[in-house]
N, C-alpha and C positions, 0 to 999 in steps of 0.2 A: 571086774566091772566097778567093783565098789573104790576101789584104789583107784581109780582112770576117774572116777567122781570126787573122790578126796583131792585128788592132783590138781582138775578144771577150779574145784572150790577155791584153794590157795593163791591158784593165779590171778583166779576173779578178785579175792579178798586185795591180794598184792596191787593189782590193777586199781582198783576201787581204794587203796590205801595210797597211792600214788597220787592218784585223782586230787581227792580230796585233800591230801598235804600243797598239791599243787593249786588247788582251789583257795585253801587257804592262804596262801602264799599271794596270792594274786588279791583276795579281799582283804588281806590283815597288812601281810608284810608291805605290800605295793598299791595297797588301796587308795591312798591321798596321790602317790604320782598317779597312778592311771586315772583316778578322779580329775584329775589337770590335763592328762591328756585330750580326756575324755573333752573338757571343754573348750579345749583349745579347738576340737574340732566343730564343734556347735555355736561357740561364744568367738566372736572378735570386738576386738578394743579397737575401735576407731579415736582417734587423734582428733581433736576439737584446736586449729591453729589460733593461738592468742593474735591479736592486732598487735601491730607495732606503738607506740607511743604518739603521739599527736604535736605537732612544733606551730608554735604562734608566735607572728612576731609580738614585737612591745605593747601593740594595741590591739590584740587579738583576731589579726587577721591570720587565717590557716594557711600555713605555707607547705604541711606536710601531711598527709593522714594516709588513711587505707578505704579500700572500696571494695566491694563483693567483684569475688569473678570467680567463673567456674574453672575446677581443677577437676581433670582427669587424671587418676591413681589407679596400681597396680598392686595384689600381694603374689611377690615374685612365686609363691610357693605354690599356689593356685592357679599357674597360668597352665594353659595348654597347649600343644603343641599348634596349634592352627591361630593362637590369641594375637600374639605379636604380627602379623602379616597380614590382619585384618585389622586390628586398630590403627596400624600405620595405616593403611590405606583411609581408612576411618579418618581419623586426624589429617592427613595428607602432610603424616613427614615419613622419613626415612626409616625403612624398619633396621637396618645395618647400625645407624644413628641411638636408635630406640635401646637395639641389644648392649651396644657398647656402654650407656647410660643404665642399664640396670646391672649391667654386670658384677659390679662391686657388691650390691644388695639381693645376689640371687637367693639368697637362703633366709629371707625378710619374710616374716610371717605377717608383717605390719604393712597397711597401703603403700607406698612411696609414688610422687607426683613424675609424672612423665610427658605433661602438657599441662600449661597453666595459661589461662587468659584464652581458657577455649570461645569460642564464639559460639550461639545458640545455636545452631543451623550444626555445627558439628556435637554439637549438646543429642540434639536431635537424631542424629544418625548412629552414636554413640546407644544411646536408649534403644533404640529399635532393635536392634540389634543386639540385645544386652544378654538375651538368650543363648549367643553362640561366642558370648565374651565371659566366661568362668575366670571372677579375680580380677573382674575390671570393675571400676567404681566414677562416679562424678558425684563433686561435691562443691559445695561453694566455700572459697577461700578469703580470706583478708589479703589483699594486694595493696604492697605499698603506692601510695600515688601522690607525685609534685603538681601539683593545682598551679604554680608559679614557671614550674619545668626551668627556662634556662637561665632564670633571672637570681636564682640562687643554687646554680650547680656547686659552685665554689666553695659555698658556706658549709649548705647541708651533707654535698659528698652522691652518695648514693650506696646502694647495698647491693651483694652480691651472696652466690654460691656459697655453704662453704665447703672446704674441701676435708677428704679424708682424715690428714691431720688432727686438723680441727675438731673433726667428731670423737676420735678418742683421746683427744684431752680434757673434751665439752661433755660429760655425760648428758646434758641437757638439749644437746643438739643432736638433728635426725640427718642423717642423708637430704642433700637437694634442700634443705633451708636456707634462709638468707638471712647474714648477719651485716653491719656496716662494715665498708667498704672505706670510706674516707670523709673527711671534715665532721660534722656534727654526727652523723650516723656513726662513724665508727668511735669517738672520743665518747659517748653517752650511750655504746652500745648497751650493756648491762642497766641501764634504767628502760632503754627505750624497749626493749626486748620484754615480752610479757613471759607469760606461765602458760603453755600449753594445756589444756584439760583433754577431757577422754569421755565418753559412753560406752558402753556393749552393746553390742545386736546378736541376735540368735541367727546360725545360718545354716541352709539345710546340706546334704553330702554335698551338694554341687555346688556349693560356695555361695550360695541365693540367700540374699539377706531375706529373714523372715518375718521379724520386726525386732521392734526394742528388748532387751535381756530386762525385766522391770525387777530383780531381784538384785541387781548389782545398782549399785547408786552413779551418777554421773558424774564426772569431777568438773565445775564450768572452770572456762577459762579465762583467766586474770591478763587483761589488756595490759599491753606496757606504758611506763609513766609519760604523763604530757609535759613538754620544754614551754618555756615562756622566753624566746629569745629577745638581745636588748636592739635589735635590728629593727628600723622603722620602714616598712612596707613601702612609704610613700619615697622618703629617699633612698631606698635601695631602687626603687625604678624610674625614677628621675634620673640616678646616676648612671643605668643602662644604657637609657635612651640618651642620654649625652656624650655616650664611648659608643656611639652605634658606629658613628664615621669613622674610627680607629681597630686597624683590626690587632691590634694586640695593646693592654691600655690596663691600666688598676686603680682603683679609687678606694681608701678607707676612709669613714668618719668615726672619730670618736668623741666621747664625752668629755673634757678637761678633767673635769672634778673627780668622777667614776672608774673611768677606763672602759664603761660600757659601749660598745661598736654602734654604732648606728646602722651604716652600712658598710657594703666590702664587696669589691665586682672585681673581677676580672674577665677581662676579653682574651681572645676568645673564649665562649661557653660550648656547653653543650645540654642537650637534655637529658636527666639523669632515671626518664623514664622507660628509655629506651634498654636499662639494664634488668625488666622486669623479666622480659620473654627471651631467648635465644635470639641475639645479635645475627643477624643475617651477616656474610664475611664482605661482602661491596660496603656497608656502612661501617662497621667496623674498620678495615681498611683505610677510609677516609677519615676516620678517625684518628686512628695509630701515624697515619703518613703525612698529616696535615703538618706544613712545619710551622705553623704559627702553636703549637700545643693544646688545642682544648684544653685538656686534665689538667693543664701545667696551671695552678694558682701563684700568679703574680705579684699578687698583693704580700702575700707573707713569703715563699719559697725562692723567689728572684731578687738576686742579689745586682743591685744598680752604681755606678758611679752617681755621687746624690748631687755632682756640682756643686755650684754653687748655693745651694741648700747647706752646703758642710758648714760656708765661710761664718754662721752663728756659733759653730760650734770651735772653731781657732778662737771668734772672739774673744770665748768667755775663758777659754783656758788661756790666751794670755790677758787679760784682765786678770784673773786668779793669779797668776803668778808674779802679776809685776810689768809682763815684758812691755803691757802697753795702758794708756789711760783713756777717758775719751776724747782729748783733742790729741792723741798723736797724731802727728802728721809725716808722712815718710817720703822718700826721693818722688815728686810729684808723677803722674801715670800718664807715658806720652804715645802709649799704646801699646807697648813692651817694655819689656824689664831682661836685661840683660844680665846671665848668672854665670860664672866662668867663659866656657866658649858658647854656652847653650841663649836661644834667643828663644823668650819666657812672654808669648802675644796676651794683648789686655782686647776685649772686645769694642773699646774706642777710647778716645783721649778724654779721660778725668781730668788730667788738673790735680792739684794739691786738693784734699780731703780728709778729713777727721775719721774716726771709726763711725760714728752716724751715719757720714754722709757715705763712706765705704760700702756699707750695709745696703743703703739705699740703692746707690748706682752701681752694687756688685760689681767692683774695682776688682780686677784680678792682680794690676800689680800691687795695690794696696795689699792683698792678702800675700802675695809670693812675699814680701818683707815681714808681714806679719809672721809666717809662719817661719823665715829664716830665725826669727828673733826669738821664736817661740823653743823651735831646734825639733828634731824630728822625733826622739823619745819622747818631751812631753806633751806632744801632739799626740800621737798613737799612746800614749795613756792618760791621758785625758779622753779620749774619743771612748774607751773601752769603760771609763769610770761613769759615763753621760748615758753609756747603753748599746752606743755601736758597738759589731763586732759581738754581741751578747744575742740570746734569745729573750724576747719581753716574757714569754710563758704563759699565752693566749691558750686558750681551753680550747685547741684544735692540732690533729695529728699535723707534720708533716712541717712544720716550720721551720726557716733556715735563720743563721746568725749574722748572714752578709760577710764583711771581712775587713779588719781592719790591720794593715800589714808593719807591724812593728820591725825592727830592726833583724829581731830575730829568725823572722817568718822572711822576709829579702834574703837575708844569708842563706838560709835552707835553700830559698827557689834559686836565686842567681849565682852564688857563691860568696863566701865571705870580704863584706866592703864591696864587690863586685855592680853594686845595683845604683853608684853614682850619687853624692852628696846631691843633689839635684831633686831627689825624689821628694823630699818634704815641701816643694811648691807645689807639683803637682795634686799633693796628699792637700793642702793647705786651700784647694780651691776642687776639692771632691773630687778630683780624675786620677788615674793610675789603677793601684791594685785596691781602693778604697771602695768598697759596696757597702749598698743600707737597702733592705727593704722597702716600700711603702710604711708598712705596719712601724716599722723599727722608726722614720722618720715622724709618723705621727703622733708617738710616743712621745720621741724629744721634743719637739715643738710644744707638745702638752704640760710636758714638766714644765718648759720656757715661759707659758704661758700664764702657767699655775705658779709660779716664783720656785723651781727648782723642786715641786712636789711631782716623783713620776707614780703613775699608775701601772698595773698590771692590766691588759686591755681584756675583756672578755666579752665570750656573746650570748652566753645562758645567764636569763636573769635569776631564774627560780625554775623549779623540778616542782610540779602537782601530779597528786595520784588520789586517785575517787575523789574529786573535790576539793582535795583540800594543800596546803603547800607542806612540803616535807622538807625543802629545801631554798635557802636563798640565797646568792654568791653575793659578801661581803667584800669592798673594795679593798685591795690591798696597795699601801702607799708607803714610797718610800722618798726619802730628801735627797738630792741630787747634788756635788760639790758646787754649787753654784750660791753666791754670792748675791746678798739681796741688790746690792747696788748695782753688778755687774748685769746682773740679769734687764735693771731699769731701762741701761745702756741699750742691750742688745734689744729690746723690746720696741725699744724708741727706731731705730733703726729699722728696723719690722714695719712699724707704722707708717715707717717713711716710703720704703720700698711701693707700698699701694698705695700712698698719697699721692705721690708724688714721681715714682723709682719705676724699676722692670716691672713692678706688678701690677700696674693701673688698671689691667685688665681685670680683674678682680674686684675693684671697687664698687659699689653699691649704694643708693642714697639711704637706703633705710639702717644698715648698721656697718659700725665701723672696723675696718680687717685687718689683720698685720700676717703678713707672710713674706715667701723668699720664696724668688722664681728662682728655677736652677737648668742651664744647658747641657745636657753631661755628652762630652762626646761620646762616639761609636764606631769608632773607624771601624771597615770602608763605608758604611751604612749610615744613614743621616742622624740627629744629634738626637738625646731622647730629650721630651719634653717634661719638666718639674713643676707644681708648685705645692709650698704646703706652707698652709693659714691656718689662725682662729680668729674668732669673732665671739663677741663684743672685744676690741683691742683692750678696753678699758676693763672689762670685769670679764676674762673667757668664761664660755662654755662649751665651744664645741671646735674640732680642731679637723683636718681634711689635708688630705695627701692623695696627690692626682700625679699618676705618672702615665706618659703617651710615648710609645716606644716610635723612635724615627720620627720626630712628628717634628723636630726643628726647638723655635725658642720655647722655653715655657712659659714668658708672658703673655705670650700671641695664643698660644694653644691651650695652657694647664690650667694659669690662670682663670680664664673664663668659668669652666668649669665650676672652679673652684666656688666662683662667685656665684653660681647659678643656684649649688647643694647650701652654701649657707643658707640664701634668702629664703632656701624653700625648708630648711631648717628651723627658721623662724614665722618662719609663716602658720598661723593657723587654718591657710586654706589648702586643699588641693594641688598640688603643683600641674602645672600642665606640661605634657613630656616637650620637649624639645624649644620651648617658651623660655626667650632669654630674659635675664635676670636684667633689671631695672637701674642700666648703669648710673651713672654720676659722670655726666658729661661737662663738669667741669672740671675732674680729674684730667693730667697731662696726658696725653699718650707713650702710649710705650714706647722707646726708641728698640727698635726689634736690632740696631745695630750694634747695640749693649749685648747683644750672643746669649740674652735672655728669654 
């Protein structure tokens, strides 16, 4: 008996020596994790989403901010088998839709958004219900929002999703956030982007928040930096309303001196608001299929035949080189110009004319000699020394260089010598393999403007954060091979065109314009419309490139325009949308039989 007692004691002692090794194991050795565990199950970190950054144009009209909406959130880990099949219903989307969207974050201890932009009325059904939703939450969120919507799709961009990728190279990005997407949103994403912050809340087994954790401190969150764009509100919607009748169309203004943008449209738009909620697939569709492009920006990504816009630019390289002075005067223009066996059409009979008067009545066969004399390499490097064929390097994604096709670039496409002595007329009067931009032409014309000073064009004036400026974009300028005298030449020429030339359209009593209408063709499709001016002729400040796709001459169509965005550039009142500008009727009219 006494032995069967000793026996139970040892076992006990053993048992009880187990225990408490094992007790201690759990409060020494594993105390701080299970301490963690422990509040992982009581304590959740709620996400505080920072605002996006705030954009103003030049005069601090808001063009871009954020607005409260509510967002329903899920922690995938807390859900319950009945949760998902009742909040869709709840929500009125697709529960199939819902699974496949949390899929990737099923092991997320963390909310993650699964409806954003809920409406109250589903706020409300949502809460009622909250009792038999374990691991569903609503909360109120920052939503991006364009107050302007289509009037600056182009500029600002718009934001989206981001994806898997993204998040593990971003440690700073969550699932289902939105980062930019294109134009100023995505080129400033990193300033416009704030600092997420956090709180704790205590919650009981059932996942029930209970209230505030008041021992953990709250981290707030840090808004992102506000843009001071150089974009002026009033003519960026003047310029709208004057491409309404055009359904594909681009207009830039810039500053001569700065390079700062004024405005920048391109037709078609779309609204960039529409990217905040899940795209229903009917609008989307109509989106993606539309063949005039929404998304496509015009202004800087579309490369044009610039017409008769180029012939300032043969000028000045042969000027610079010798090939011509300003009273050359070449085989007079009897409406063609005959080049081997090729018949080389002028859009009517000039007459014997100077380079002045060329300029003015954009003479085609003036320039098809011009550009023979000039010879086709230093045409095409001259073009590419002026800016064509380059990118400006405008503080926005997605910019193309246009094309300027050197000798080189024909032998690659056609085959070598294959592409016809012939081509340097064409090139000599903007058509063939020759593109420019808007952006790229109102550059040149700026430098022209500015006596061979070009600019780098931009649209952020200054970056502020809590009040104060942290950043302001210094003009960057360079000299262009342009020649002080040649420049006078081609200017005077300029002056002519709207006095008197294809661009009368254009003219204005209050200040005086020099620009170059341009027709580019578009075979089979009708011709596109050109023009691009500055104003004051005598002292520039501001420069404009209007291009109308199929729209016919550019004196008849561009021009106008053109004239409309100065006056209202200079104007210190109001523009009123669709209010034509204050011609000068005793300017000539346009001969539209000029093919300008």
């Amino acid at each position: 008996m006494a032995a069967r007692l000793t026996r139970l004691t040892q076992v006990l002692l053993v048992l009880l020596g187990i225990l408490t090794i094992r007790l201690v194991h759990l409060q020494v050795v594993q105390g701080p994790r299970n301490s963690r565990l422990s509040d992982r199950n009581r304590i959740r970190k709620l996400v505080l989403p920072a605002p996006r950054g705030r954009i103003f144009d030049r005069n601090g009209v808001l063009i871009a901010d954020t607005r409260p909406s509510f967002t329903v959130s899920v922690i995938p880990t807390e859900l319950a088998d009945s949760t998902l099949p009742l909040l869709a219903r709840l929500l009125d989307v697709s529960e199939p839709d819902m699974r496949q969207q949390l899929k990737p974050v099923a092991m997320f201890t963390s909310p993650v958004n699964v409806k954003r932009d809920v409406t109250i009325e589903e706020v409300a059904r949502v809460e009622e219900d909250n009792f038999r939703l374990p691991g569903v939450h609503v909360r109120v969120d920052p939503v991006r929002n364009y107050p302007a919507a289509n009037r600056y799709c182009h500029v600002l961009g718009h934001i989206g999703e981001v994806s898997e990728d993204e998040v593990r190279r971003d440690t700073a990005l969550r699932p289902l956030d939105f980062v930019g997407r294109a134009g100023i949103e995505a080129q400033y994403e990193s300033m416009l982007r704030g600092r997420d912050g956090s709180e704790y809340a205590e919650v009981d087994a059932r996942g029930q928040e209970i209230g505030p954790l008041r021992e953990k401190r709250p981290e707030p969150e840090i808004p992102g930096r506000d843009l001071v764009m150089t974009i002026d509100d009033r003519i960026q919607r003047l310029a709208c309303e004057l491409l309404t009748p055009y359904p594909r169309a681009a207009v830039v203004g810039m500053e001569t001196r700065t390079g700062a943008i004024v405005c920048l449209v391109s037709k078609p738009d779309f609204d960039p608001n529409i990217f905040m909620a899940p795209i229903d697939a009917a609008t989307w569709d109509s989106l993606i299929s539309n063949p005039s492009k929404p998304f496509f920006n015009r202004a800087l990504t579309s490369g044009y035949p610039p017409g008769s816009t180029m012939k300032p630019v043969v000028a000045l390289g042969a000027l610079r080189q010798g090939a011509l002075t300003r009273d050359t005067r070449f085989q007079p223009c009897t409406g063609s110009f005959k080049y081997g066996n090729r018949i080389f059409k002028c859009s009517a009979v000039h007459g014997s004319l100077d380079l002045v008067g060329a300029i003015a009545q954009s003479c085609n066969t003036y320039f098809y000699q011009a550009g023979l004399r000039l010879g086709l390499d230093s045409l095409t490097t001259y073009a590419r020394e002026v800016g064509l064929g380059c990118l400006t390097g405008i503080d926005m994604p997605g910019e193309k260089p246009g094309n300027i096709p050197t000798r080189e670039w024909l032998d690659e496409r056609y085959g070598k010598n294959k592409w016809g002595a012939g081509s340097v007329l064409n090139f000599a009067i903007g058509q063939g393999e020759v593109t420019a931009t808007p952006l790229q032409m109102a550059v040149l014309y700026g430098a022209i403007a500015s006596g061979g000073r070009a600019v780098r064009p931009y649209l952020v004036a200054r970056v502020d954060s809590a009040g104060r400026t942290i950043h302001t974009t210094i003009p960057e300028i360079r000299q262009l091979p342009m020649r002080q005298q040649d420049i006078e030449v081609v200017k005077l020429g300029l002056e002519r065109v709207v006095e008197l030339g294809t661009g009368t359209g254009a003219r204005i009593k209050e200040i005086s314009i020099a620009g170059k209408t341009g027709t580019a063709q578009n075979p089979p499709k009708p011709d596109h419309a050109w023009f691009v001016g500055y104003a004051p002729s005598n002292t520039p400040e501001v420069v404009f490139a209007v291009l109308v796709e199929n729209a016919g001459h550019g004196g008849v169509v561009s021009a106008p325009i053109a004239g409309q965005l100065i006056q209202a550039y200079f104007s210190p009142d109001e523009p009123e949308p669709g209010k034509p500008a204050t011609p000068d009727t005793s300017a000539a009219k346009s001969d539209t039989r000029n093919g300008e």
